[in-house]
N, C-alpha and C positions, 0 to 999 in steps of 0.2 A: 621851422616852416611856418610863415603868414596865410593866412585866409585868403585868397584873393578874391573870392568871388560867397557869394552867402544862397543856403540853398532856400527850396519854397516852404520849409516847413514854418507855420504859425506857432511860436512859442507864447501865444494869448487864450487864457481861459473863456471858452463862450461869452460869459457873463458877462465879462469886463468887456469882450468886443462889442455885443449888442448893445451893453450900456452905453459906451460910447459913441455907437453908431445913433442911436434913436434921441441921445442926448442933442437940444437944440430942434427938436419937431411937436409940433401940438399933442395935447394929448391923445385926440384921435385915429394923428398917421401913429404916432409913436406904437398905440395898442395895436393898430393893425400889421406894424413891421416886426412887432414879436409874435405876432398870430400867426405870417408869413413864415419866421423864423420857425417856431413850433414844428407848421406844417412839413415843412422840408427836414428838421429834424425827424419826423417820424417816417417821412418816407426812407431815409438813408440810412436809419434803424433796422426799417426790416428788409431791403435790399442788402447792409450787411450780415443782417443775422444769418442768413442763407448762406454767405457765403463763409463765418465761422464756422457753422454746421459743416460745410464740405471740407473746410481747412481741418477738421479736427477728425474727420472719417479716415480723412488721406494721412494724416498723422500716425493714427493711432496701431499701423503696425510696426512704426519708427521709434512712439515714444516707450523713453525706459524705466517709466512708473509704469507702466501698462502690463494688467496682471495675466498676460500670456506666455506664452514660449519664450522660455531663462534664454534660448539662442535663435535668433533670428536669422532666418534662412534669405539669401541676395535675392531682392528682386527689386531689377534694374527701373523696370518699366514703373512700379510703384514710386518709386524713390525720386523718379523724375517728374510724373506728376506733383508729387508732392511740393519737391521744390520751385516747381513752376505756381503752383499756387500759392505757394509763399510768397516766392517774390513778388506776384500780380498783389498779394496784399501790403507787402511793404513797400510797394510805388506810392498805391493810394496815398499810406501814413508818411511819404514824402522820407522814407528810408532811401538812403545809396547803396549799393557796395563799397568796399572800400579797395577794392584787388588793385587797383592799381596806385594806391597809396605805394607800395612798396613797401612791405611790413618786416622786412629784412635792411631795409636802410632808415626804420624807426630808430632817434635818439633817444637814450633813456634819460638823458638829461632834462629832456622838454618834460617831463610829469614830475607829482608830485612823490611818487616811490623814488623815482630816480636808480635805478637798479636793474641791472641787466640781466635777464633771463633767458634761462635753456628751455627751450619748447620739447613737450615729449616727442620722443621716435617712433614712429611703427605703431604710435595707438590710434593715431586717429587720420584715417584718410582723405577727410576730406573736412575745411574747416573756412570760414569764411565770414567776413567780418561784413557789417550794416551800419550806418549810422545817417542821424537826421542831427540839425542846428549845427552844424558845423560853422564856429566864429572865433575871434582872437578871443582870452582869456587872458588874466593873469593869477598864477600860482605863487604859490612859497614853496622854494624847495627845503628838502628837510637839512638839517645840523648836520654836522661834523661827526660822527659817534651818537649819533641818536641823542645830541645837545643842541640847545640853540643860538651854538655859534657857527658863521658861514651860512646864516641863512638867509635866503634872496628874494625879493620879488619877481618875476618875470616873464615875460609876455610868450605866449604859445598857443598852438592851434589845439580848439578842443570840439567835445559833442556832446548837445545837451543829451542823447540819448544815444547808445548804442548796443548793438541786438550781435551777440556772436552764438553761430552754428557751428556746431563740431561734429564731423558724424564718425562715430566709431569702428575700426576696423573689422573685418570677419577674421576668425581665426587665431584670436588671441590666446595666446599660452593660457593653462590656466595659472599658473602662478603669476603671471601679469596682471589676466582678470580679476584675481583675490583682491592681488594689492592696489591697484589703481579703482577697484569695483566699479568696472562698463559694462554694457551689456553690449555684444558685441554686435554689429550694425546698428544700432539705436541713433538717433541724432539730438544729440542734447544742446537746448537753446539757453542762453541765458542774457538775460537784458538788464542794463547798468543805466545810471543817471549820470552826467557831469562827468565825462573820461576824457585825459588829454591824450593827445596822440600820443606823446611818448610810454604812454601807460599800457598800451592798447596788446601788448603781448602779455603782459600780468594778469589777463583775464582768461588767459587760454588755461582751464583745468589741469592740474598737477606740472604748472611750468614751476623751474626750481630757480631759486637765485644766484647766479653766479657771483662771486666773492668780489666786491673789489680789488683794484691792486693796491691801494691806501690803505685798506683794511689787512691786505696779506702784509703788507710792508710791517703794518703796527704790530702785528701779530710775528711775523719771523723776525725780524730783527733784533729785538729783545731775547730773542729763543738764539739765534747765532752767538749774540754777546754771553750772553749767559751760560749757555750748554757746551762751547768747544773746552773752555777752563773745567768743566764738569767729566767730559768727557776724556778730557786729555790724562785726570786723574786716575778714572777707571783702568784705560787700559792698562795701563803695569799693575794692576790689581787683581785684574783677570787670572794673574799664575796664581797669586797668593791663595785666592781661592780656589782656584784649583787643586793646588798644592793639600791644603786643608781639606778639600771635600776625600781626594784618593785616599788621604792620611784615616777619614773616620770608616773611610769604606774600604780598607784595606789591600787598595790598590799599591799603594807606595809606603816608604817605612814613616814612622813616628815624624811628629814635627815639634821645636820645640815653643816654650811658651813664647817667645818673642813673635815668632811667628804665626802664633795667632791671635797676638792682641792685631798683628798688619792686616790678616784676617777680617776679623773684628771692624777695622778701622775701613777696611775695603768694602765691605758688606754695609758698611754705614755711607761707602760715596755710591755704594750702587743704587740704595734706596732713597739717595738725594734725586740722584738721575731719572730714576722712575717717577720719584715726586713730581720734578722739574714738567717730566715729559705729561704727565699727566692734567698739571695745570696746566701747560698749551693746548691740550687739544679739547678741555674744558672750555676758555678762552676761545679758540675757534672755532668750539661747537657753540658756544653759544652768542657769538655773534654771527655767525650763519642762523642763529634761529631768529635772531632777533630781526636780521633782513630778509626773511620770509614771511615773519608776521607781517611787516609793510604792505608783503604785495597779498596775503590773503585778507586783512583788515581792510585794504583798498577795494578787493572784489564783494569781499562782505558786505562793510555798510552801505555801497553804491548798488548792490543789488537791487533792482524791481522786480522783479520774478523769476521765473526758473520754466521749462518745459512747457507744457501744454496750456499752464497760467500764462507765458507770453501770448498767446493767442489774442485774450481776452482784451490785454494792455493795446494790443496792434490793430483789432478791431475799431474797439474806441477811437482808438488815437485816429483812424482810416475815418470813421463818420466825421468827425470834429473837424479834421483838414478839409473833407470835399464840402458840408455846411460852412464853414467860415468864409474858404474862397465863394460861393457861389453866393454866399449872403454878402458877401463886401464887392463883388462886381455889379449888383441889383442895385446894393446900395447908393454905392456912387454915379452908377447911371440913373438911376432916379432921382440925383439933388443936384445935377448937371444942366446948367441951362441952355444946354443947343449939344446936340451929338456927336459922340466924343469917336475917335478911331479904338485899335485897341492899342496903340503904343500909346497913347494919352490919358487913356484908364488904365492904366501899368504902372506910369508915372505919379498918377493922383493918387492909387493906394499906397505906394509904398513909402509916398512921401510923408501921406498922413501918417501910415504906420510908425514912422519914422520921429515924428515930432508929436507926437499922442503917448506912445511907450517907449519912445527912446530905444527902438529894436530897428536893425537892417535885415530885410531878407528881401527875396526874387520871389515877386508874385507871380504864380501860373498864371497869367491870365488867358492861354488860348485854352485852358483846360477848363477854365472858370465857364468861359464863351461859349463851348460847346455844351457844357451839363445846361447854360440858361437859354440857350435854342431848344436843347432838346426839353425843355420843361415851359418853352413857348413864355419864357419872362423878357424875352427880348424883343426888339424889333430891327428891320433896317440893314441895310449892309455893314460891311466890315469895317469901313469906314465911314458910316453915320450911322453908330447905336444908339437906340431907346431904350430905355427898360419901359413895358406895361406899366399901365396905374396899379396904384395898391389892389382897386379891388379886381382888376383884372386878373392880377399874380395870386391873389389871396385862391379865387377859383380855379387857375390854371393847377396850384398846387395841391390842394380838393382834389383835380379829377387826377391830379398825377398818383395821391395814395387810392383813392377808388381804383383805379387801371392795377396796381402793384398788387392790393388786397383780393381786388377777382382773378390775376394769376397766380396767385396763390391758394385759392379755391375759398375764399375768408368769404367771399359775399362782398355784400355793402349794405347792409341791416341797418337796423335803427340803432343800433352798441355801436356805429361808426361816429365821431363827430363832425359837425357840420360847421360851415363855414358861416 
């Protein structure tokens, strides 16, 4: 599956976009467009911090580090606010769902495990995939036998980030509980860096790897060739031993010594057999192990956090998105020489984006429009915007953290700083 369309997240570090942006202005607008910058980063600081704080209240009778009640008793109503305030956080940070990817017609071909996995039964009822930068990639699939021969480059759809929710069933045996160790209801998050889609079921907790048939072939066929001439021997050996076991335990009469050197010799094709069978299912156990480490070394080192630490990653990432959009529609309508529509400041970011970092994505820009009305950095209709002068915007964004800090009961003291 190709990319066809690229979503609005900014994979650009503040830094580097400011830099850019202010590169090419005197020194005086230059100071005053990272003053600008500043300001609005701190108002969207503390307009999210508030809303971590609520995300981690409504969490924390879900999550399963939380040192409460070993079982969590249904409550419906909680669980959905929760989730609604998740989500309302992972729009910000420019997260999708993924439910209608189809995560039952994912190729395991397209990542780099390459390996197909059984999802657990009956643990987890409800489970739901998120992702941001979704774009074409190119991977290496892995070798032949865990060598590297048959290995490819190849183009595939991937996500610079992706956030999956599991939430755990009520009711779980406890011998399930033990071994799987969930807490039952809890919603366990965990967020990855760089996953292709075809990867995207190896992340789901205790998925097991199903065997190739390459791998069964290599494995039983050699076991066919080998074991029917093995086995063919056993059987007429089966009496002789028998024969000999009734003879010591006095089942049956005397045997004599010919017959138990055949004995003897029987007892030695049985413990081939055993051998034989022993080394196969060595051999199969341990290439079953070796294509699980795949997909847990996959989930390992691509981890970024785990539980109630994604919060903290999805906050951030949520400031940095609505600062970037809102400083790059200002931007460009303030170095615009006559009033631009919004489909033509749509076009002018992404293009620059485009040939500045060599990155495609889908600028919000009605969402850009509405954060710089409501902060009064704009002017004009929909189709002939202004942006304010610097020092207009520089004050508009002053009284916009004064207004946030006296709802919040902070004042506006002389510890505030000034414009």
């Amino acid at each position: 599956m190709s990319a066809q369309f690229f979503d609005h997240y900014i994979p650009i570090p503040k830094t580097e976009l400011i830099a850019a942006l202010v590169d090419g202005e005197n020194e005086d607008d230059g100071a005053d467009l990272r003053k600008l910058h500043h300001w609005l980063g701190l108002l969207y600081h503390v307009q999210f911090f508030e809303q971590l704080e609520l995300l981690k209240a409504k969490y924390e009778p879900f999550n399963p580090d939380s040192r409460g009640r070993s079982m969590i008793q249904p409550n419906p109503a909680g669980y959905r606010a929760f989730r609604a305030e998740m989500d309302e956080t992972l729009v910000a940070a420019n997260f999708k769902p993924l439910g209608e990817v189809g995560l039952s017609t994912i190729d395991p071909r397209n990542g780099r495990v390459a390996q197909k996995v059984k999802l657990p039964k009956h643990i987890f009822r409800d489970m739901r995939f998120y992702a941001r930068g979704a774009r074409d990639r190119h991977i290496l699939t892995p070798g032949w036998f865990g060598l590297p021969i048959g290995r490819k480059r190849i183009k595939v759809l991937g996500y610079d980030h992706v956030l999956l929710a599991a939430t755990a069933s009520y009711g779980l045996p406890d011998k399930l509980r033990k071994s799987a160790r969930l807490r039952p209801g809890a919603v366990y998050l965990k967020l990855f860096r760089d996953i292709p889609q075809g990867d995207l079921l190896t992340l789901v907790p205790h998925a097991r790897v199903s065997m190739p048939w390459r791998d069964r072939m290599f494995l039983g066929v050699p076991a066919l060739i080998a074991g029917v001439p093995l086995l063919l021997k056993v059987i007429p050996a089966l009496s002789v031993i028998l024969l000999v076991i009734g003879a010591f335990l006095g089942v049956s009469g005397s045997v004599e010594e010919d017959t138990n050197k055949q004995a003897v010799a029987a007892a030695i094709v049985m413990g081939g057999l055993v051998g034989f069978l022993m080394r196969q299912w060595t051999s199969f156990d341990r290439t079953a192990l070796r294509n699980q480490k795949q997909v847990v070394d996959n989930a390992y080192f691509n981890k970024l956090n785990t539980n109630a630490g994604c919060f903290d990653y999805m906050i951030g990432s949520a400031e940095d998105a609505e600062l970037s959009e809102v400083f790059l529609a200002y931007a460009f309508l303030r170095r615009a020489k006559a009033p631009l529509n919004a489909a033509q400041l749509d076009a002018q970011v992404e293009r620059w984006i485009e040939l500045r970092f060599n990155t495609k994505l889908d600028f919000e820009v009605d969402d850009a429009l509405v954060k710089l009305r409501r902060l009064h950095l704009v002017t004009g209709p929909d189709d002939a915007l202004v942006a304010s002068d610097l020092p207009t915007a520089l004050q508009q964004a002053a009284q916009a953290w004064r207004a946030q800090a006296d709802s919040l009961g902070m004042g506006t003291g002389a510890g505030l700083p000034q414009v």
